[in-house]
TIVEXDO-46053 format. One record per residue (C-alpha): x, y, z. Coordinates in steps of 0.02 Angstrom, whole numbers, plus 50000, padded with zeros to 5 digits. Example, Ala and Ser with C-alpha at 12.3 -4.5 7.8 and 13.67 -1.06 7.14 Angstrom:
TIVEXDO-46053
506154977550390506844994750357
end
This chain:
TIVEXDO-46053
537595709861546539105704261448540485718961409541415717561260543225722461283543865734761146541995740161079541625752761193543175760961262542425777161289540655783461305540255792261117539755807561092538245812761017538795819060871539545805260827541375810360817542165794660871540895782060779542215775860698542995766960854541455755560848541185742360741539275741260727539195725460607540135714260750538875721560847537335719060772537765700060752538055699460933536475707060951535385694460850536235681560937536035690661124534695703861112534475703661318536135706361328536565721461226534865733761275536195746961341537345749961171535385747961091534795762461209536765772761179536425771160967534685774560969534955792861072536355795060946535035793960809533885801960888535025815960900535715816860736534015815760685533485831460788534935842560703534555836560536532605841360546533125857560633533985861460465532535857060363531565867260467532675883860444532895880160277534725878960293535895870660123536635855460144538175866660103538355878460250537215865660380537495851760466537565841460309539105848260263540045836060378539815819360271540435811360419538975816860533538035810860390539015793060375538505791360537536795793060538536595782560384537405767560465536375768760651534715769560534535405752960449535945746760607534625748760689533205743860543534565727360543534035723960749532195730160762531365715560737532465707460886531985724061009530115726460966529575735061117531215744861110531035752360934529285750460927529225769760867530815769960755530065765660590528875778460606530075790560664531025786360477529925789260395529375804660462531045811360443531235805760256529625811860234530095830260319531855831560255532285821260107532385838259986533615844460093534635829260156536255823260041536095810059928537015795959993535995798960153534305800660085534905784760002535455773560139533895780660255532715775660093533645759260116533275755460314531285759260283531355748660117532135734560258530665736660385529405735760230530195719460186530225712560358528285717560372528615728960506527785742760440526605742160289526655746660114525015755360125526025769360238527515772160152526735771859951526475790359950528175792260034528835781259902527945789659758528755805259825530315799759826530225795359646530025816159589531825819859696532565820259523533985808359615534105792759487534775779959578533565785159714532095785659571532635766159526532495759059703530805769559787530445761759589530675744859619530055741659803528485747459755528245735559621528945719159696528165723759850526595722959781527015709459680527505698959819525795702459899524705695559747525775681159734524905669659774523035676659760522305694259731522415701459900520805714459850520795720360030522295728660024522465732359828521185744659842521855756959955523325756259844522455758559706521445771159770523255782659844524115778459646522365783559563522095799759667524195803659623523655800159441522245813759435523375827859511523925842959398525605841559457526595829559320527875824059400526805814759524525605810459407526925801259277527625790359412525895784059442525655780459280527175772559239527055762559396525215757059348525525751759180527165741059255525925731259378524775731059221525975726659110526905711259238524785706059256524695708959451523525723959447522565716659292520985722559338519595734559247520165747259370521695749259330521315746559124520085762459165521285771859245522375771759115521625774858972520835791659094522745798559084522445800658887521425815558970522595824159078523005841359042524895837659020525065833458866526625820758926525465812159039524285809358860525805804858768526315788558890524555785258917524395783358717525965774158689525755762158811524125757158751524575755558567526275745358597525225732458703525565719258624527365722858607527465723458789526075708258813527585696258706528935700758815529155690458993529025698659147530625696559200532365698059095532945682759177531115671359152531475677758965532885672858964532645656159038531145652158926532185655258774533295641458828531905633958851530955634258693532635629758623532595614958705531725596558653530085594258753530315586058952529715570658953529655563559148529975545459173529325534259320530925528059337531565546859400530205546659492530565530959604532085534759607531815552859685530895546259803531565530159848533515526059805535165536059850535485544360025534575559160105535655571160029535635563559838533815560259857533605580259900534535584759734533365573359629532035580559703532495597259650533015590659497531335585259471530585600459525531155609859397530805597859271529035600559313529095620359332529935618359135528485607659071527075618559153528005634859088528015623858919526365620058925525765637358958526725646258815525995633658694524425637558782524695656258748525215654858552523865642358509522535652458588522425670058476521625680258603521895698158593521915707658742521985727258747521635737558904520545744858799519505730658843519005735358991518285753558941516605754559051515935769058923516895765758771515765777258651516035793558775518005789158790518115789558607517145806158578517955814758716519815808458631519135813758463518565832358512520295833858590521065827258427519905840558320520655856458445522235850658494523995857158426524895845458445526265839958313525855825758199526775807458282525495812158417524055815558315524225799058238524505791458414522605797158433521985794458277522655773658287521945773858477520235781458409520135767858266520715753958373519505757158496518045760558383518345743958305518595734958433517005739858521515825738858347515665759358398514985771158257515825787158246515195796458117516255809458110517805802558106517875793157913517795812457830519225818957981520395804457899519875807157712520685824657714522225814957752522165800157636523605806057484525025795557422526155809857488525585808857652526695805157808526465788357874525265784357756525055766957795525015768757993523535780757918522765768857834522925755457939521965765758061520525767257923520365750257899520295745558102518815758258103517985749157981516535735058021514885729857990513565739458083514435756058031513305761157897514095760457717513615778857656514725786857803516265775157735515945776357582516875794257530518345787757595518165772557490518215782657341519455793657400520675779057438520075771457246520375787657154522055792057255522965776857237522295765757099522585772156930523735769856796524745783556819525065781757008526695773857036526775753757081526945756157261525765766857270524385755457179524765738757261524395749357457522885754557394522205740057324522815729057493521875741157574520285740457453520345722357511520615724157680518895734557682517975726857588518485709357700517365720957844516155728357730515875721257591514375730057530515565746357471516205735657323515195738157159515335727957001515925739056901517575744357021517785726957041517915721056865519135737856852520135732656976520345714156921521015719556774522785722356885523005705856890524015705056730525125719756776526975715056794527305722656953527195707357084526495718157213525185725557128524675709357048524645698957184523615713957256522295710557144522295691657150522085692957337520505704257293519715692857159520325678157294519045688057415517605692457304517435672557240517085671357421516225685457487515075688157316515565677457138514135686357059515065703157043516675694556973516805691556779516385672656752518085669356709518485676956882517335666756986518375652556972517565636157042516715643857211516055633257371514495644257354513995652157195512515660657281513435669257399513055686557442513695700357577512205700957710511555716557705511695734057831510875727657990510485710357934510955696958095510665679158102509515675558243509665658058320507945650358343508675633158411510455626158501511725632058368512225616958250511005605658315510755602758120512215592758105511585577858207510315576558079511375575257923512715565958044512815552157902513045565057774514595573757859515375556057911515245550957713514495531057758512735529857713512925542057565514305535957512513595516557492512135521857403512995529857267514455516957268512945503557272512125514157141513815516356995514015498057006512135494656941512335509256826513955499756764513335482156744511975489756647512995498756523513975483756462512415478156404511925493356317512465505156184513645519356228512475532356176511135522756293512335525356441512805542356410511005545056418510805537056593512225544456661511625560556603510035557756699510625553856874511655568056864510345577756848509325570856969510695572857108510915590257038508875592457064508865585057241510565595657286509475611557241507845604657325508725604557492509685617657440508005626257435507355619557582508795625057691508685643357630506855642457656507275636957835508545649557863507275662057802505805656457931506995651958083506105664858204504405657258137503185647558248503385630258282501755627758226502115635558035503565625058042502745607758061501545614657908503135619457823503815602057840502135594257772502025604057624503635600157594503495580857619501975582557492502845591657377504375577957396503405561957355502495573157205504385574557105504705558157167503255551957054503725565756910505415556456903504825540156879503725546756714505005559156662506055543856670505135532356560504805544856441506525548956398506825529356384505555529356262506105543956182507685536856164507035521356090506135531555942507875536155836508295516555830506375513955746506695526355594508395522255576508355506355462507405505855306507485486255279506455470455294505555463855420507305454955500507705475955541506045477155624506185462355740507845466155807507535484555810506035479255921506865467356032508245481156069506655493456111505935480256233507775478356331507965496756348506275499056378506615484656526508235492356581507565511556593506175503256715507385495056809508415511656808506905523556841506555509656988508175512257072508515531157061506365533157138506975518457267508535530957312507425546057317506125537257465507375529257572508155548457585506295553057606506245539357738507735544457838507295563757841505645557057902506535547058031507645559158086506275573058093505195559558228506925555558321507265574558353505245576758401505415559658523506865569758631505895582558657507255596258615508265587558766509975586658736511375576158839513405581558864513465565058738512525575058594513455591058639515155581858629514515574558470513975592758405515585598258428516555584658338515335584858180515855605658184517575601358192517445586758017516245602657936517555613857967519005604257903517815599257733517665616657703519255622257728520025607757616518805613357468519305632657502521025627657479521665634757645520745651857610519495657257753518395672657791518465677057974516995682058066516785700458106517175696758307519045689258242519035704958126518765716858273520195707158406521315707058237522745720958248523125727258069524925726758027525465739657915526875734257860525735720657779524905733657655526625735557581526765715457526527755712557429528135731157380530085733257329530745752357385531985760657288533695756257411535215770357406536865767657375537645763857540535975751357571536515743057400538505742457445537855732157639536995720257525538395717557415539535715057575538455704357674538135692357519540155689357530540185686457713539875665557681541005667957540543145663957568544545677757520545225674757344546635663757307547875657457203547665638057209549525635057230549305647357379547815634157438549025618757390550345628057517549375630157663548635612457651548845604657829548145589557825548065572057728549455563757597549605566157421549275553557283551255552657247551435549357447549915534657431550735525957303552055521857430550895515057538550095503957420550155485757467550885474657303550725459357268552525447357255552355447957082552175465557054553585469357178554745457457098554275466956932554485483856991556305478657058556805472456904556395486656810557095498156933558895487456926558535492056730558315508656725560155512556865560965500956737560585510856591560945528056693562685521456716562885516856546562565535356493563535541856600565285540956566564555543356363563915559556410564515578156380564625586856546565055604856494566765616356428567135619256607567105601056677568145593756510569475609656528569695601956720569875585156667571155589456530572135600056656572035586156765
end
């Protein structure tokens, strides 16, 4: 055993009087370095501790004050502190040694950390957070310790029992979901969450919704558990529970660490990282060991960037709404169990409406149907009313389409007969007629014709808000339902036969969704169609040079309304087939046959409905003339060529109508020969043929498109946007900040000699002239009339009269 000279000089005392005289970090570097070596100062500090330790739990168990105990001494204290650190610093280099120390900590923190001082109780928390970290005791142990800790009502002590817990646990889900030992953690924080006493019960929550929040507990367990605490009976565990789950997606935005937020703000700053091959090689390949380490890591984090890149673009292109509310195994008894404590509670009003948006959010997100709850918010729904538009916000979120429209529709008119009249203020009307539209967007079936044709009358009002309020609503209704608008109203819709489905009503799939589209693939792709009517104008145009302009008129006249016929024939057909989709497939094929029959029927119609209008429109040119026989012969001649040309027309349009016969015919066998058998190819092709509909439609709706009632429910409604483009009345002090922060870009006034003085830079014109390079002929000029002008100036001046003072002197003189 090696003997240090100067560290021990005398044996110490257990009470640790002459600690000072030893110099314990030397020490414990020796000891990492040595451990055989130093087992007897290990042995001489660990009785120390052990004996401090003993006096210290004697107190705690006589309920002696750190005042008048042992405590009192803050060096006996100082002491003890830096042995547990010392020795947590060297346990993992004397395992059989201190085998029971870090039990024995946290025994005693366990026993005595109400009583102990505060720097202690911080440095012991400290050496057990150590041993944690070094795995040499588990989490699973020390989390109710830790949780207990947090209630001391000691902050800085709060922070750090705070923040092992959570990196901890972070650091064991790092890289997978250790479920094994997540549960019994769970199980301890869920169990601490449940008790009546509230301190214990907020730190649990708080440290939940922090692993819920950072997405390492991001299970239905824990989404369960919290939305249970909006049950507890303190009404400050219901109050976090509620906040946390409304301000979501506040927190959801927000990185999980200050300095990743930071660092991806840079980021997003930045232009995107593009990787060369050249960096790669050159990484890999060129440079010495230590340069080739650096470009490694340079490369590295070029990566890490482009994946953390990648992901956030991932994040904001993909509009997924997430909620713990999610996750609610029984959402309609949560909501009914919130909404009887919302009917008896008395609690002020910010929390009612904490319960009230959590109830709404809920029921909409979940398609529930809570009766009860539209005539609870009507008795709230006046212009007066405090947060009015949080309120109604709330009433719209509860809104969808299997809630039946009698139970919404009282507050309908309540919201209607509140708001929208003429002698509500402009504020007040452009609210309620956002929210008019944001209902009616859900469930449509509320609106009536007559309201609506009220209501569009707003339109011309010269308040911006409240008219662009009511464009937005006739914007909705040429949509949703043209027939209730005024025709005026209805614009130019995609559908003119649109209607709202009705209460119940569900489209039932009968086949792979959008396997129409393969069929009419030619139709969406614009070729084939698009031939045969370019094929089709140029025929109709050679012919009409020939004829009379009234004659083509007349032709053009018809195939419009034969395309206009054949547009509502398979218009009709396709309603007729979404009609019968849960049908038989036998009906079907009958269905098909009748309507092949009835096909090649108007085929036939058209070619004599053709050639009777070409005679018809022969006949006028017969009784026109009443001359000779010369009249007759030409008028005759002209009836045989139109007669020809309506044939030949009539010929092409029934020639048009089979070979669209022929290819629904073909397509109908090509579908039956697969046998309903569909490869990845067809699916991939399904998919792009969705993606060319989509973008057709939503170029002819001019940008404007209804969302499903799925988007609807995942949508969060903002209310600030019910107040678009609604002006409020500012004060005087808002006014004057306006005033001052439109001068901020402006300069302080001045004179412009003042700007003229203070000019720094640059030459003035006078000083440029100087500097002008002449030619030999202007210089020679300019020095001739320069010799000029001195010559004349002393000419003058002897002639001149220089004052009575200056002659006096030269007479005197």
């Amino acid at each position: 055993m090696v003997l240090l000279a100067g560290v021990l000089p005398e044996p110490l005392s257990a009470s640790g009087r002459s600690s000072e005289k030893l110099n314990l970090p030397s020490l414990q570097s020796k000891m990492k370095t040595d451990p055989e070596g130093y087992e007897t100062e290990l042995h001489l500090i660990h009785s120390q501790f052990n004996s401090a330790l003993e006096l210290f739990q004697q107190q705690a168990a006589l309920n002696f004050s750190s005042i008048t105990g042992v405590g009192a001494d803050p060096t006996v204290a100082k002491d003890l502190s830096d042995r547990a650190m010392f020795l947590s610093h060297v346990t993992p280099f004397y395992p059989k040694q201190l085998a029971e120390f870090p039990s024995d900590l946290a025994a005693f923190l366990k026993s005595s950390a109400r009583t102990l001082p505060s720097g202690l109780r911080f440095h012991v928390t400290q050496a057990l957070i150590l041993l944690v970290n070094r795995k040499i005791i588990d989490i699973k142990d020390t989390l109710s310790l830790f949780m207990e800790l947090q209630t001391l009502g000691d902050r800085n002590l709060r922070k750090l029992a705070f923040s092992h817990v959570v990196h901890s646990i972070r650091r064991m889900n790092k890289n997978h979901k250790n479920e094994a030992k997540n549960r019994p953690l769970q199980n301890i924080l869920f169990a601490l969450l449940q008790q009546e006493d509230e301190a214990r019960a907020k730190r649990s929550l708080i440290t939940l919704c922090e692993l819920h929040r950072r997405k390492v507990w991001f299970d239905d367990r824990t989404a369960n558990a919290i939305c249970m605490a909006c049950f507890h009976s303190s009404s400050r565990i219901m109050i976090a529970a509620l906040s946390f789950l409304l301000d979501y997606e506040k927190i959801e935005n927000d990185d999980d660490d200050s300095d990743a937020s930071s660092s991806e703000d840079e980021m997003t700053q930045k232009p995107q990282v593009v990787i060369s091959k050249e960096a790669v090689y050159k990484a890999h390949h060129k440079g010495t060991a230590a340069s080739k380490k650096k470009k490694k890591a340079k490369l590295q984090r070029a990566i890490r960037t482009m994946k953390r890149q990648q992901r956030l673009s991932s994040e904001t292109s993909t509009s997924s709404y997430y909620s713990p509310l999610n996750h609610l195994k029984d959402a309609q008894g949560f909501v009914e169990k919130l909404f009887s404590r919302l009917q008896t509670c008395n609690e002020r009003f910010e929390v009612k409406m904490m319960m009230l948006k959590v109830i709404a959010r809920t029921v909409g997100l979940h398609h529930l149907i809570l009766l009860n709850f539209y005539p609870f918010l009507q008795r709230y729904v006046q212009p007066h009313q405090k947060d009015i538009t949080n309120l109604l916000a709330a009433a719209v979120q509860a809104c969808h389409d299997m809630v039946p429209p009698d139970a919404v529709e009282p507050l309908f008119k309540q919201i209607v007969n509140q708001f929208v009249h003429d002698r509500s203020r402009p504020e007040a009307i452009a609210v309620g007629m956002n929210v008019i539209r944001e209902i009616c967007l859900r469930m449509p079936l509320l609106m009536t014709e007559d309201l609506l044709q009220d209501l569009a009358l707003y339109k011309k009002s010269h308040e911006k808000a409240v008219s662009a309020a009511a464009r937005s609503l006739i914007t909705l209704f040429r949509e949703v339902c043209p027939s209730l608008l005024v025709k005026k109203d209805r614009g130019r819709p995609v559908d003119p036969k649109a209607r709202p489905r009705a209460y119940g009503e569900v489209n039932v799939l009968s086949n792979v969704p959008d396997i129409e589209l393969l069929e009419h693939e030619d139709e969406i792709d614009g070729s084939r169609d698009d031939e045969n009517s370019d094929d089709a104008a140029s025929i109709s145009s050679d012919d009409g040079n020939e004829n009379s302009d009234g004659e083509e008129s007349q032709y053009t006249a018809e195939d419009g309304s034969e395309d206009e016929d054949i547009v509502d024939e398979e218009d009709d057909e396709n309603d007729s087939i979404d009609e019968d989709e849960s049908d038989i497939g036998d009906a079907d094929e009958e269905d098909n046959d009748d309507e092949d029959k009835v096909e090649t029927e108007e085929v036939e119609a058209e070619e004599d409905d053709d050639y009777e209008e070409v005679t018809d429109s022969s006949r006028p040119s017969d009784g026109a003339g009443d001359g000779g026989n010369e009249d007759k012969t030409s008028k005759a001649s002209k009836r045989k060529l139109s007669d020809f040309e309506g044939q030949l027309i009539a010929a092409d349009t029934s020639l048009r109508a089979l070979k669209r016969l022929a290819e629904a015919k073909m397509s109908h066998t090509s579908s039956d020969s697969t046998d309903g058998i569909l490869s990845d190819e067809h699916f991939r092709r399904i998919k792009e043929l969705k993606a060319k509909k989509e973008a057709k439609t939503a170029l002819a709706q001019q940008g404007f498109k209804i969302p499903s009632s799925d988007q609807l429910s995942f949508k969060r409604v903002d209310p600030a946007k019910l107040e678009a483009h609604v002006r409020l009345r500012l004060s005087k002090e808002e006014r004057l900040a306006l005033v001052k922060a439109g001068r901020e870009d402006r300069g302080q006034y001045q004179a412009r000699t003042a700007v003229k003085q203070k000019k720094t830079g640059g030459l003035s014109n006078r000083q440029k002239e100087h500097k002008k390079v002449m030619p030999f002929a202007a210089k020679k000029a300019k020095a001739q009339r320069s010799r000029q002008e001195k010559g004349e100036k002393r000419q003058r001046s002897g002639k001149q009269f220089r004052g009575k003072n200056a002659w006096r002197g030269g007479t005197h003189a």
